[in-house]
N, C-alpha and C positions, 0 to 999 in steps of 0.2 A: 504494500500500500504506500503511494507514494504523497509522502505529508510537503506540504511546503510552508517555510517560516515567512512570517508578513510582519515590519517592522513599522511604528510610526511615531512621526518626531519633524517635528519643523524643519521647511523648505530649507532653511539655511543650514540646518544639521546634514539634514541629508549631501546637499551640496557640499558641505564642507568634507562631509566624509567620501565620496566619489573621487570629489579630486586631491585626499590626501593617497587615495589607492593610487589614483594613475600617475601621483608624484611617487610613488614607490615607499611613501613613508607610512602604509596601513596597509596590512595581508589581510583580506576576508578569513576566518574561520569558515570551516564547514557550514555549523552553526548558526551563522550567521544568517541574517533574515536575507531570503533574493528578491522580495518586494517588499517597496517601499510605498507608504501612505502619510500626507502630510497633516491628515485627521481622521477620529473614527468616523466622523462624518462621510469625507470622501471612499472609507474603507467601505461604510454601510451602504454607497450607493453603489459600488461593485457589486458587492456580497450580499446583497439586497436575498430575504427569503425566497421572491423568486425567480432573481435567477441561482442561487442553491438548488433551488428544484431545477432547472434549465440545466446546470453541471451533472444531476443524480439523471435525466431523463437521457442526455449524452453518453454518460457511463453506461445505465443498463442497456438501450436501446440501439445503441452506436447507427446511429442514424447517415446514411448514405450519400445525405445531402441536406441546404440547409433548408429546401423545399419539405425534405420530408421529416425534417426537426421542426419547421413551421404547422406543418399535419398533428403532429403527435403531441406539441404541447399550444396548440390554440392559438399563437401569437401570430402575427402581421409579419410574411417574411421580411420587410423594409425594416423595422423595429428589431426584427431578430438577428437580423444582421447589423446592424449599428449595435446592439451589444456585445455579438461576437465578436466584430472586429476590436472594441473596447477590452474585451477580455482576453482575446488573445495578446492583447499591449502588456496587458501585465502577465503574461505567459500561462496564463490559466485553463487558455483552450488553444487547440492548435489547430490553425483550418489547411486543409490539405486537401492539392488541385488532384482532382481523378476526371481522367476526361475534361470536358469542358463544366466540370460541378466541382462545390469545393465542400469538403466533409470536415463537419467540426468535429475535432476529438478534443475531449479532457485531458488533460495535463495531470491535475491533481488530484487525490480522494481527500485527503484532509485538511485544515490549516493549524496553524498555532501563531497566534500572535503576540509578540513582543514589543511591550510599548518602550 
């Protein structure tokens, strides 16, 4: 089961720590959180309940396409897709060209958050 860490901390923290990495002067841990959120706020309109449900409908269903992800949980492909693209930005979903269709797959099963 692949868990992924979600960190959150002001714009400037964040910044500051990105480019003490690519100055060489910070190693990530493992550990370490690979996404970043600059409030629970903007975390919750990610992780919104449902699109939770939208990640667990992808996992069981692995849906073919995002026409047939649009079928199976009710939403407006245009809408469905403007959040996927949104969630695969934070690497949470990964859309993948098959033919001329693009198949969203889940990335993650769990999170854990560190403030």
């Amino acid at each position: 089961m692949k868990v992924i860490r979600i960190g959150i901390a002001p714009q400037a923290r964040i910044r500051e720590r990105m480019l003490a990495i690519a100055r060489g002067e910070l190693k990530p841990k493992p550990s370490d959180p690979k996404i970043w959120f600059t409030s629970m706020r903007s975390l919750s309109q990610v992780l919104s309940d449902e699109n939770r449900a939208l990640l667990e409908v992808i996992r069981t269903a692995k849906p073919e396409s995002i026409s047939e992800l649009a079928v199976l949980t009710g939403r407006k492909q245009g809408n469905l897709s403007r959040t996927l693209k949104t969630m695969s930005g934070y690497g949470l979903v990964k859309l993948v060209r098959v033919d001329r269709k693009m198949r969203p797959v889940a990335e993650v099963e769990r999170y854990q958050i560190v403030a």
